[in-house]
N, C-alpha and C positions, 0 to 999 in steps of 0.2 A: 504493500500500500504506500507506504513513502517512495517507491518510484513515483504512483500518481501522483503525490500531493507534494512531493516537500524537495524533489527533486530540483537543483536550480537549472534556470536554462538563462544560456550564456550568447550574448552576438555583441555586435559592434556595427556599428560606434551604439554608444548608449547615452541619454535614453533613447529610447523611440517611441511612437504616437502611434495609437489608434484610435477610429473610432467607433461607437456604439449607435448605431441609426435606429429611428423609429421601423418599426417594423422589422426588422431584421434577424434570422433565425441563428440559433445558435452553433447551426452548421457552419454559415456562411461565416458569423467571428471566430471559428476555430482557424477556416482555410486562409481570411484576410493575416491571423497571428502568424498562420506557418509561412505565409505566403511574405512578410514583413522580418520574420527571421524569431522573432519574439517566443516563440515557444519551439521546442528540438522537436516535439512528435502531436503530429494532430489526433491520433488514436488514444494515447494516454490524455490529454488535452479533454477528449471529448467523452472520455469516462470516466476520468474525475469529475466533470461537469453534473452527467447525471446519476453520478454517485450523491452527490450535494444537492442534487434538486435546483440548479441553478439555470439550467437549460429555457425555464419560461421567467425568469426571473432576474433578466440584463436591466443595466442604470443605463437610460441611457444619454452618451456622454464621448468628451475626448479624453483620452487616459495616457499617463507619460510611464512608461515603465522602465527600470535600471536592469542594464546585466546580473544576472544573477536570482532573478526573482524567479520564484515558483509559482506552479500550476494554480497551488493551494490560495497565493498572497493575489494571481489575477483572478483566481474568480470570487475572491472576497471582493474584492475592489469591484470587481463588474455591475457584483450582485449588489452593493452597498453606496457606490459612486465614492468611493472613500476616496479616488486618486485622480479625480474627474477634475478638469484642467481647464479654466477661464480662458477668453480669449479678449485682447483689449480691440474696442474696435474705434474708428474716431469716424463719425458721422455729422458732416461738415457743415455751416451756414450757406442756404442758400440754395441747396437743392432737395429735388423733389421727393417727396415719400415715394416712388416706385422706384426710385436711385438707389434710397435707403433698402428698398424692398430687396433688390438684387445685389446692394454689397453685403447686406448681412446673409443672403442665400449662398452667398458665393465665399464667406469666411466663417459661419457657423453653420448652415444645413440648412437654413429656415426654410419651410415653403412660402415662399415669395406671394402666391393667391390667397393664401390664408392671411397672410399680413397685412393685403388690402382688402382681405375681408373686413376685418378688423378696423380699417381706414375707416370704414364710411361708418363709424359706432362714434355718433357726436352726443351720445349722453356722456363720454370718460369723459370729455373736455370738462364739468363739473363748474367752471362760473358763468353765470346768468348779467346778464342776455349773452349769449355769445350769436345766434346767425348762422354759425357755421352749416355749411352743405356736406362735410366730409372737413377729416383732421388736417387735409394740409396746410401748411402755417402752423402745428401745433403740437408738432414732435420735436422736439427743443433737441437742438444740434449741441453736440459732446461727444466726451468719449467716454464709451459706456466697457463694462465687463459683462461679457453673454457667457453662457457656458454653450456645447454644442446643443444644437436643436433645441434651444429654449421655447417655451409656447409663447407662439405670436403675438396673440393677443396681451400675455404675461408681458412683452415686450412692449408694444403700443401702448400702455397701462405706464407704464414705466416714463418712457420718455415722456407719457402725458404729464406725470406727475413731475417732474421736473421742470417743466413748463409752469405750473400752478403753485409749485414755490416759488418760481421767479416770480409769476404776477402776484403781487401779492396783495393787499388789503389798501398800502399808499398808493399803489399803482391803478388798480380797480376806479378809488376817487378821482385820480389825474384820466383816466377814461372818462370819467362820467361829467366832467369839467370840461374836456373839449367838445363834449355833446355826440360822442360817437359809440357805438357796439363794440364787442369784441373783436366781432369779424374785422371789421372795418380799420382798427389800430391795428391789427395783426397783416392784415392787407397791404395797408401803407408801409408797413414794417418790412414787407417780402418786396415791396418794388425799389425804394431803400435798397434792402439787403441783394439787391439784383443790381443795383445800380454803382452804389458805392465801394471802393476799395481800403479808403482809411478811414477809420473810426470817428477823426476830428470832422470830417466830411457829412459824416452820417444826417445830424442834425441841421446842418446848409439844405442839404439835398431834401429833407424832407418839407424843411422852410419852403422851398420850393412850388411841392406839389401841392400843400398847402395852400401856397398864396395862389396859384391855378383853382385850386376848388374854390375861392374864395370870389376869382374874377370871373367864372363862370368860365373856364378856360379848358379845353380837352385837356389829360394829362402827358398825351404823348411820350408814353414812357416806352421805351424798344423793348423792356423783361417782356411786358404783357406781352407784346407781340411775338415775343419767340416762345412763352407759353403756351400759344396756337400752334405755331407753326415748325416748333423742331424735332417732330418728325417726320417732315417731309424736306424740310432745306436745314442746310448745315449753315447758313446766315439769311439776315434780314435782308431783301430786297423792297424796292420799293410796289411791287406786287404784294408784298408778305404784310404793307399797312394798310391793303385794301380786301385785308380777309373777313369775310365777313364772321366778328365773334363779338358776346356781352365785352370778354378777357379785350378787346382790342381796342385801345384808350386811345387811337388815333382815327377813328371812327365813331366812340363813344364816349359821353360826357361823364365826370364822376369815376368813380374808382370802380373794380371792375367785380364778379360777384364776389369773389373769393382770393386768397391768397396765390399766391404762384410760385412760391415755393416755403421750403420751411424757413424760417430768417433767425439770425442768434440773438442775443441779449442786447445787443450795441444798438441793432438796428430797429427793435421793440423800443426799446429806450429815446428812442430816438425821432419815431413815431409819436411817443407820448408831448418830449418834450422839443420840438422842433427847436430852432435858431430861428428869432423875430429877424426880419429883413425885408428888401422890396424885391429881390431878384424872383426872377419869371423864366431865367432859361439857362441853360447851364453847356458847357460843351466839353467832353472829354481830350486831357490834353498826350502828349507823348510818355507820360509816366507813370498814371492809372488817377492823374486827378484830373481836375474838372475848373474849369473858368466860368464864372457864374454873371449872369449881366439882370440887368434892370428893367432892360429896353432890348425891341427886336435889332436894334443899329447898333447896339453894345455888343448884342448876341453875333451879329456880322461880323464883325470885329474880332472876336472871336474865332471863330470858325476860319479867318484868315491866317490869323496866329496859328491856329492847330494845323490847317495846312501847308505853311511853309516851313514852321517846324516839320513834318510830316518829311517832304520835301525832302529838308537838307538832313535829316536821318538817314532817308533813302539815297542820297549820293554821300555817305560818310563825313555831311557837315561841312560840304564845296557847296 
């Protein structure tokens, strides 16, 4: 019996990784262990198993195991996730919940459908009013710790709640004080966070499309636009702001229904508390900021600069 159980089994390099998928028979983790080096024999492997009763009774999980370990100490750990192994993931400002969907499919297991199952459950969002159509905008970008195949939903729950400690109780009144919904802060907040590069920026840029809603002004902001449009062109053309969508602020007045992607803290923050000013137009220059003007003749002006910089970029500054 200690061949079965106590036996060590030796490879290299060490450790090495496995995983335990949903579904998955205890057939199949014996041949992925022999097939990975991790265990010497899959017949002893597979009768120790169900000597132990462990055959319908996998964690399941990513597991690190060292040279030397027994039959005995993997299927303790199988059965009990005792050696089950986190994965840090960092799920960035600015992009969309079916992005999230497929980086976390693609570095823990998730299924990706069921995530955006989960997407369209606008009661976790939990403050009132929010408006929302669906969570995006409200899976609060960080870097989280998943273990493998975590439940999806257990995960959208999560990032929700990270989102609802941010907003918190001073933030909720600085909502209710510029006269707008959840959705609506959060909204501004993703074309912000679509727009902007530096954080100091943040609060200009939103001064901005504020003082546009204010002048009855479309918002003409290009995020909306490639929230319609990318996936079918890989850039904005001037076809691409005569699509016909709610999302296309160069067509329609007012902000668009929903967020357009998920935005971080800076750019929420930033929504809330804009920069007072009169600017009305902004133009992006050669280094990821923005020259902001008053006046459409300011904003020309502008766009001259950004082009002949442009220019001598392109011929090495002759």
């Amino acid at each position: 019996m200690g061949i079965l159980f106590l036996l060590p089994n030796s490879f290299e390099p060490s450790p090495k990784f496995i995983t335990v998928s949903r579904g998955q028979s205890f057939s199949s983790l014996a041949d992925s262990l022999a097939e990975k080096g991790i265990i010497n024999s899959r017949f002893t492997f597979k009768l120790a198993g169900r000597i132990l009763g462990v055959t319908q009774r996998m964690r399941v999980g990513k597991y690190s195991f060292v040279s030397g370990v027994s039959n005995l100490t993997i299927l303790n750990d199988i059965e009990g996730g005792l050696s089950a192994i986190s994965s840090s993931i960092t799920l960035r400002e600015g992009v969309r919940s079916r992005v999230f969907a497929r980086i976390l499919k693609r570095h823990i297991g998730i299924d990706s459908n069921r995530f955006m199952q989960s997407y369209r459950d606008t009661s976790l969002i939990g403050i009132h009013p929010h408006n929302a159509k669906s969570l995006e905008g409200y899976l609060m970008p960080d870097t989280y710790s998943f273990f493998w195949q975590d439940d999806e939903r257990e995960i959208v729950q999560r990032m929700i709640t990270e989102f609802r400690e941010f907003f918190v109780d001073s933030l909720q009144q600085r909502m209710k004080q510029l006269g707008y919904d959840l959705n609506d802060v959060v909204t501004m907040a993703s074309i912000v966070e679509g727009e902007a590069v530096y954080d100091d920026e943040r609060p200009i840029i939103a001064g901005v499309y504020y003082n546009r809603l204010k002048r009855r002004m479309r918002l003409q902001a290009d995020p909306t636009v490639w929230f319609v449009v990318s996936d079918t062109s890989r850039r904005l053309t001037k076809n691409s702001m005569r699509v016909e969508s709610p999302y296309n602020t160069y067509l329609f007045y007012g902000l668009p229904p929903g967020p357009i992607n998920n935005p971080g803290r800076q750019s929420i923050l930033a929504a809330l508390y804009p920069a007072k000013h009169n600017f009305i137009y902004f133009v992006a220059d050669n280094n990821g900021r923005h020259r902001f003007a008053k006046n459409y003749d300011e904003h020309l002006q502008n766009i001259r600069l950004y082009r002949k910089a442009k220019a001598l970029a392109k011929n090495g500054g002759r």
